[in-house]
N, C-alpha and C positions, 0 to 999 in steps of 0.2 A: 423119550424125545432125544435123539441123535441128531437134530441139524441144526439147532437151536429154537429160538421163538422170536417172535414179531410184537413191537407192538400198533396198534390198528386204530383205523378208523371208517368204519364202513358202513354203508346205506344197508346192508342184509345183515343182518343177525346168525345165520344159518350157514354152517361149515358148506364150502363147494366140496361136490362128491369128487373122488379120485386127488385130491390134492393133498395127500400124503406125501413123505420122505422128502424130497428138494422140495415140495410147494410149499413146503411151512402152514399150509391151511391159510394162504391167500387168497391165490386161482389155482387155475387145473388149468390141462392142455387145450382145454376149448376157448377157457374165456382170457387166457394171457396175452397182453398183449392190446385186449381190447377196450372198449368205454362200458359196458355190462356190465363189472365189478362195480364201478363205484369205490373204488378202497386206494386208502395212503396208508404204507407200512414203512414202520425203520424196525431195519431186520438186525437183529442179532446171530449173525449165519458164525458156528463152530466146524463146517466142513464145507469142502469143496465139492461142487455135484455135478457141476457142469461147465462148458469151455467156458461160458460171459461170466460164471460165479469168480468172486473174489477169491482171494485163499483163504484156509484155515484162518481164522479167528478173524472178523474180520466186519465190520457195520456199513451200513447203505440203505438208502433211500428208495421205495418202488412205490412208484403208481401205477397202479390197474393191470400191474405185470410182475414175474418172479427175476426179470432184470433190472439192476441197479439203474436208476440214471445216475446217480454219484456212491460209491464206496470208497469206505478208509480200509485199510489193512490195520491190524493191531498188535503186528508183530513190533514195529518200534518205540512202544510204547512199555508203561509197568502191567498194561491190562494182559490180561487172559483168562478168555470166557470159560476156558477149560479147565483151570487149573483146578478147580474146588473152592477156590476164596471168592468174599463176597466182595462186589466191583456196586457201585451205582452210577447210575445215567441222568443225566436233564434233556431232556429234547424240547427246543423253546419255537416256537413260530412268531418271529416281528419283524415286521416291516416288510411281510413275502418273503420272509427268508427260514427256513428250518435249520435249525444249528441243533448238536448232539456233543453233548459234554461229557466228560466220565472219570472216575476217580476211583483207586482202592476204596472200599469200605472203613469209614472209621479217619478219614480227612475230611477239613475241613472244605466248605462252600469253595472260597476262593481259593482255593490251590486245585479248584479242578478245570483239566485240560479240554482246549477247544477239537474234539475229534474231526468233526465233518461240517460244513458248511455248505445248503443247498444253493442253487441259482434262485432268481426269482419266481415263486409259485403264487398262485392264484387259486389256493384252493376250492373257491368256487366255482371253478371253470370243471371241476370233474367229481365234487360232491353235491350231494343235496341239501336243501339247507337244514335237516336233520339225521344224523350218523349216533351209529355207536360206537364206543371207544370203550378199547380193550385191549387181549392179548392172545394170541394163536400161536400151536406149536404142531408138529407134527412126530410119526417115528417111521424109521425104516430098519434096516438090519443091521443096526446096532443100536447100543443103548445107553443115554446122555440122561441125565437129571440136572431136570434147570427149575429152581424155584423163584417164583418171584415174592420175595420177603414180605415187603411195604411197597405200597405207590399213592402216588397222588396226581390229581389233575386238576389245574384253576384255569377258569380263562373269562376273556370279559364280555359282556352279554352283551349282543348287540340289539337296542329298542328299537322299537317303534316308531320312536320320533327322530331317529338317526335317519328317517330319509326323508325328512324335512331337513335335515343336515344335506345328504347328499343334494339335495334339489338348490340350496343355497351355493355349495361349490360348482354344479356344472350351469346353473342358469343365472341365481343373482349378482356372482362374484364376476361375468362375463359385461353383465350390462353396467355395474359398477365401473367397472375399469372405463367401459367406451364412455360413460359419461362424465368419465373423470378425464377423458384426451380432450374428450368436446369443450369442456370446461377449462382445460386447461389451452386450448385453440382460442376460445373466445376472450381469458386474462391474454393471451398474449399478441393479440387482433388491436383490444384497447390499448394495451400500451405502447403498443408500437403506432398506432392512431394517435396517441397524445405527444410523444415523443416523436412523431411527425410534425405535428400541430407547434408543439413545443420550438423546434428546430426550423418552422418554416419561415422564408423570406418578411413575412410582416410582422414578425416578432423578434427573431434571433440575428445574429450576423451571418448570414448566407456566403459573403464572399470574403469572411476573414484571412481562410486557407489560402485564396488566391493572393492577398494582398500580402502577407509572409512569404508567399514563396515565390514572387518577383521580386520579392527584396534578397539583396545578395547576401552567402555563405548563413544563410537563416540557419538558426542551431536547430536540435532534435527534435522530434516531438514525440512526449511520452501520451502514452493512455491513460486515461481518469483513475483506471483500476491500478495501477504499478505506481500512481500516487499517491493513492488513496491509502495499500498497502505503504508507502515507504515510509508514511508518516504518522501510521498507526492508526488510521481513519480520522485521520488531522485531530487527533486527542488533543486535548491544553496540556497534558504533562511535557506535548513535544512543543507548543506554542511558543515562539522565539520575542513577537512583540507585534502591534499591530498600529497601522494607520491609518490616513483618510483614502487610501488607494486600494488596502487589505490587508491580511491579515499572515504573516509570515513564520512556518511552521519545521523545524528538523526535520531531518528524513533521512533515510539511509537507500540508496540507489545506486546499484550494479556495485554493491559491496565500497561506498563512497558517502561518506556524511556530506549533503547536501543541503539546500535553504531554498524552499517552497513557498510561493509566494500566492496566495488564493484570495483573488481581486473580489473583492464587494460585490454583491450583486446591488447597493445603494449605493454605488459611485457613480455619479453624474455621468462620468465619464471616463466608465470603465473599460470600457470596449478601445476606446482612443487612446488611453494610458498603456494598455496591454498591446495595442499594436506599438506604441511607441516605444516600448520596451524592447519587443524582437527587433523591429527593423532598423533600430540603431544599436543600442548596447550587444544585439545582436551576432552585430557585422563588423564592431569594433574589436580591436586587442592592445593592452597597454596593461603595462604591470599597476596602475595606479587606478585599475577602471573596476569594480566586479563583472567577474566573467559569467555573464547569461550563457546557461547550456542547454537548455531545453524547454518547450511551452507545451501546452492542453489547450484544445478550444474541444470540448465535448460535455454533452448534457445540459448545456448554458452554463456551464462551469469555466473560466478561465483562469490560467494555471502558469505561474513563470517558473523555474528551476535554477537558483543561483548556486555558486560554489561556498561553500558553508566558511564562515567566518565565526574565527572560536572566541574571539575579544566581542564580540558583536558593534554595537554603534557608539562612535565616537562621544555622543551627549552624556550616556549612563557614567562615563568615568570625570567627564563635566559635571554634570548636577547630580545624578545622584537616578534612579529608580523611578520613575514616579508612582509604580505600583507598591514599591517600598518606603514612599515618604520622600520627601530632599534629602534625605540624610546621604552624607557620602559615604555612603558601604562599597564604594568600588575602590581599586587602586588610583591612586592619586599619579596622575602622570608626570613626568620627571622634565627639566626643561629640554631635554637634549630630543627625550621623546615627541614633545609637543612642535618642533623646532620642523623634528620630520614628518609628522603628521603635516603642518602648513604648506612643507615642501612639495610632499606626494599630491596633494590635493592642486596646487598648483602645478606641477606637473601635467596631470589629470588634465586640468582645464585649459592650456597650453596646447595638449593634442588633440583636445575638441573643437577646437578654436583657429587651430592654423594646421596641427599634425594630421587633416583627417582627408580625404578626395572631398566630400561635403561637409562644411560648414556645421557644428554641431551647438545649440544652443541647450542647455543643462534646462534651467528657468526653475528650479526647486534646490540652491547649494543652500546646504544647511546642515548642523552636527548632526542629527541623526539620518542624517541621510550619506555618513560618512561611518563606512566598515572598515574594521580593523583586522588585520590577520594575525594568526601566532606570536606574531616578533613586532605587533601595534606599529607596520606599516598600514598607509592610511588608502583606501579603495571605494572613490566616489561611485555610487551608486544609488537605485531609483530612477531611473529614466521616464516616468510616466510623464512627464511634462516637458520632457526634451521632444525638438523639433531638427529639424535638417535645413538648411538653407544652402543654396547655389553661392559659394563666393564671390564670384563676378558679376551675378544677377542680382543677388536677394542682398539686402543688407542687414533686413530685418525680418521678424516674422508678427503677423499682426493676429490678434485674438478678438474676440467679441466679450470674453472674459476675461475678468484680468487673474491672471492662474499667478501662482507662490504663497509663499509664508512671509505672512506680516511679521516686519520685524528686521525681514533682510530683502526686503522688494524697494529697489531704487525710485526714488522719486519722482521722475521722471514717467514710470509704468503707472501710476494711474490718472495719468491725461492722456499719454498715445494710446494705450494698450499693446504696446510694442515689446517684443522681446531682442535686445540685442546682445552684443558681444559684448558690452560697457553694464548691459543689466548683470549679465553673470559676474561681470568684476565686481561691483557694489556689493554683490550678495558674497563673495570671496571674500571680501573685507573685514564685511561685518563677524563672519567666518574666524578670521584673523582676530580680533579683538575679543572675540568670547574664549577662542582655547588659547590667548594671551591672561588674559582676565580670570577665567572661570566665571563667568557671569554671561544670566540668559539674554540673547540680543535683545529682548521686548523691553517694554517700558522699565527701568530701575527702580523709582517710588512711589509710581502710580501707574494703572493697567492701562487709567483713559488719557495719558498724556505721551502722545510720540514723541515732545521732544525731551522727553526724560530715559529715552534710547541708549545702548552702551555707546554708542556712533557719537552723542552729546557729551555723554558722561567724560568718554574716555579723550574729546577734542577740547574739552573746559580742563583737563589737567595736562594736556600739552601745552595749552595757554599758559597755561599758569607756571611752566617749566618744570610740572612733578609729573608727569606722562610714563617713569616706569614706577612709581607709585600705586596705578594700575594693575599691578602684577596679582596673580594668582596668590592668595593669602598663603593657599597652602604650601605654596613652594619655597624649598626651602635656599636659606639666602648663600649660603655656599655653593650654590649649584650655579645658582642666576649670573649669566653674566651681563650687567647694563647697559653695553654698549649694543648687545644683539637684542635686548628688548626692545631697546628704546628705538634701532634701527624698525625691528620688525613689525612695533604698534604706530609707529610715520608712515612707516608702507601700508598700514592696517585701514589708516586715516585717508592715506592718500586714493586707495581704491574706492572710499565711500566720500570723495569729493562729488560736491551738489551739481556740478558741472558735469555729465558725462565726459565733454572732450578733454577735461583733467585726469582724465583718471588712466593711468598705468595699463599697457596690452599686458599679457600674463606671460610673454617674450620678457620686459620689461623688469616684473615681479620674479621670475627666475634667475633673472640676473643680478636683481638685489641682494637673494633670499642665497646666491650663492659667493656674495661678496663681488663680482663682477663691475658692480656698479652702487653708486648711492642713491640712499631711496632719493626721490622725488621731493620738491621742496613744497611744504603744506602751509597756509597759512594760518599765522597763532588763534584766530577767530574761523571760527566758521565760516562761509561763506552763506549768504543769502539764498536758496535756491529760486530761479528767475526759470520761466520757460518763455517763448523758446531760446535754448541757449545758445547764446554766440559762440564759434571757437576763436581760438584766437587767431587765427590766420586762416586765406583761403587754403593754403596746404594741408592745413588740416582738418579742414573741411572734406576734400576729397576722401583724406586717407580715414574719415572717421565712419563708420557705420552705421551714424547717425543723419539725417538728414533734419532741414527743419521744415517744419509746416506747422498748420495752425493748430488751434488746441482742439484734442478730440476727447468726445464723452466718453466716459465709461459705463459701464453697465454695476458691475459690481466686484467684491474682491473674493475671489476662492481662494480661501487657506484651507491646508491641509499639515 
């Protein structure tokens, strides 16, 4: 054998006549070339025979012909079929791909080199589904000795019931999929039918969007899902606190700690609380206000975005937690601190009041509805109950309910049902006398008796000439200075005179609260509350907000 040998796999058994010397005992000159053979060889060729042959030493791939469609040379390699030494081969078929490995004799598995790599073959496109496999060699006029030591050959049988395999990839894996689009056409027909349904005019708010965005400099509006994300899927580990309006949660938004505010779907009056959040706190700006940045109306979800306050609400440093107990686990605030807290807050109320193009009525002031920021400057916020009124038109705004928190709702609002400029000041006061106090505005020694109010408590020890007696237990007495208590619980008193046309514009209260002016002169007794109240003059009559008329029923009181 001079040209090397082959090894094979072919439908005939039986040497082709004449395919000696370059044929290796593949084909001959008749069948080369052709589909007749039936044979896959990888040829071991040690000479060169002809122009398409490879060079001396050298492996390749043929079907049904003595030309390569892929050879290596194996001149750059440590092989050489000629040398005498013994060399081994792996010739693997996976995946349609024939590869041909090789290695001196006497190394190991894995240090043997990838020689040749075929294209993708299909070897049943040109064998039959039974071959033999073997080895053919041929001689010409010269003389080569090639033995083949050891060989083996595995491969995996293919059954019978592999084309119940095959019949499952080309036909059930087709119907599969289409009934899985249909099915998935048909979830997503209903849900978008219900989330139709869901969203339509006789259940949802249809014209929320339009009523936001005719109101002026309306802030942003985020998507359900980038809130959803900001605030961890509104987890309670990020839950800030919650009340009769909803429930307010951290978040983190466009790289910005924020306060999420996700309105009750059991608030009476959600939908109206949440418009009255955009279209005033909105459109307002004032250092003493929380800044609304963004809202959600999607999915019947309603969604506000406040600027995140790291002290959070002014009560928790008042009383105490109540998901922690009363106990005072919070910092105790300093007079000088609380002094500006009253200030900002009046402030606040000030620009809602006269600093605004319309008339803005709060109708919920109360310590937790009062944010603090890093350095416990104080930033009224909650607008769900805030209203707008025309200056020159409106003087009041009239309810069917009477909306606030018992405790700091003027008495006067549950005969009108009226909210006026004189109700937010009552509720100011009472205001004033708890972060003077540390004590809850509601009843002092019993829940069922109003007039066991701090507004009583704290107007029976002005009587009595011990009015900064009142102070804060826990403040400490070197800090206190009496003459600013004692000014600023007169002012406290005078805002919650029974007479609205008694009581202080918040013009007035900033002028006290800045030394400008003394407060207002209160008398040692309470007054009697009388409706309808007289003012004391027709001048102030005009100039008051209040009108009089007869007495009107109420319906009921929503606290929150």
């Amino acid at each position: 054998m001079d040209n090397g040998l082959a090894f094979i796999l072919t439908s005939d058994r039986t040497i082709p006549e004449n395919s000696d010397g370059q044929w290796i005992g593949i084909v001959n000159a008749t069948s080369n070339g052709t589909s007749q053979p039936g044979i896959l060889a990888v040829e071991f060729d040690t000479r060169h025979s002809f122009k398409e042959d490879g060079p001396d030493n050298h492996v390749g791939i043929n079907i049904n012909s003595i030309n390569s469609i892929q050879q290596v040379s194996l001149i750059n390699t440590r092989l050489n079929l000629s040398s005498g030494q013994d060399v081994k081969f792996h010739i693997q078929y996976i995946n349609d791909t024939i590869s041909v490995l090789g290695a001196m004799s006497g190394t190991s598995e894995e240090s043997m080199e990838i020689l040749l790599v075929s294209p993708p073959l299909n070897l049943s496109s040109f064998l039959q589904k039974e071959v033999y496999i073997g080895f053919s060699a041929s001689t010409s006029n010269y003389t080569e000795r090639n033995c083949v030591r050891s060989w083996e050959f595995s491969g995996d049988d293919i059954r019978d019931d592999d084309k119940s395999l095959l019949w499952v990839v080309y036909v059930a894996v087709p119907i599969v999929i289409v009934l899985i689009i249909i099915g998935g056409l048909v979830i997503f027909f209903l849900r978008w039918q219900k989330i139709r349904h869901m969203e339509g005019p006789e259940d949802a708010y249809p014209r929320i969007e339009d009523q936001i965005k005719y109101s002026s400099m309306s802030p942003k509006k985020f998507r359900l899902r980038e809130l959803t994300k900001a605030t961890g899927g509104f987890s309670l580990q990020n839950k800030l606190g919650q009340g009769g309006f909803g429930t307010v949660y951290k978040g983190l938004l466009e790289n910005k700690e924020v306060a999420v505010k996700r309105v009750s779907k059991n608030s009476r009056q959600g939908k109206q609380e949440f418009l009255a959040e955009v279209t005033t706190i909105g459109s307002l700006h004032h250092r003493n206000l929380v800044k609304l940045t963004g809202w959600c109306y999607e999915n019947r979800e309603l969604l506000l975005v406040y600027e995140f306050m790291p002290n959070g609400s002014l009560d928790k440093y008042l009383f105490g937690d109540k998901d922690c107990g009363d106990n005072y686990n919070f910092k105790t605030l300093d007079w000088e601190t609380r002094r500006r807290v009253i200030n900002g807050v009046a402030q606040a109320l000030d620009y809602l009041h006269d600093g605004c193009e319309k008339r803005v009525l709060h109708r919920d002031i109360k310590a937790s509805n009062i944010m603090l920021d890093s350095d416990y400057n104080a930033k009224l916020g909650d607008f769900g109950l805030a209203r707008t009124i025309q200056k020159r038109n409106e003087t009041h705004h009239s309810t069917k309910e009477i909306a606030g928190t018992p405790g700091y709702m003027a008495p006067e609002t549950f005969l009108t049902g009226r909210a006026t400029v004189e109700t937010d000041v009552y509720a100011f006061g009472v205001l004033v006398l708890e972060v003077v106090c540390g004590k809850r505005p509601g009843n002092v020694y019993s829940q069922d008796d109003y007039k066991n109010s701090i507004v009583y408590w704290v107007w029976d020890l002005y009587g009595k000439g011990k009015v900064v007696g009142g102070v804060d237990a826990r403040l400490k007495k070197e800090e206190i200075v009496e003459e600013e208590v004692d000014c600023v619980l007169v002012l406290g008193l005078a805002c919650c005179h029974p007479n609205p046309h008694k009581r202080p514009s918040m013009r007035t209260v900033l002028q006290v609260l800045n030394g400008e002016a003394p407060p207002p002169e209160v008398p040692k007794e309470r007054p009697v509350f009388m409706w309808p109240a007289m003012p004391p003059s027709f001048k102030e009559a005009e100039d008051s907000s209040l009108i009089q008329g007869t007495l009107t029923p109420f319906t009921e009181i929503t606290g929150r």
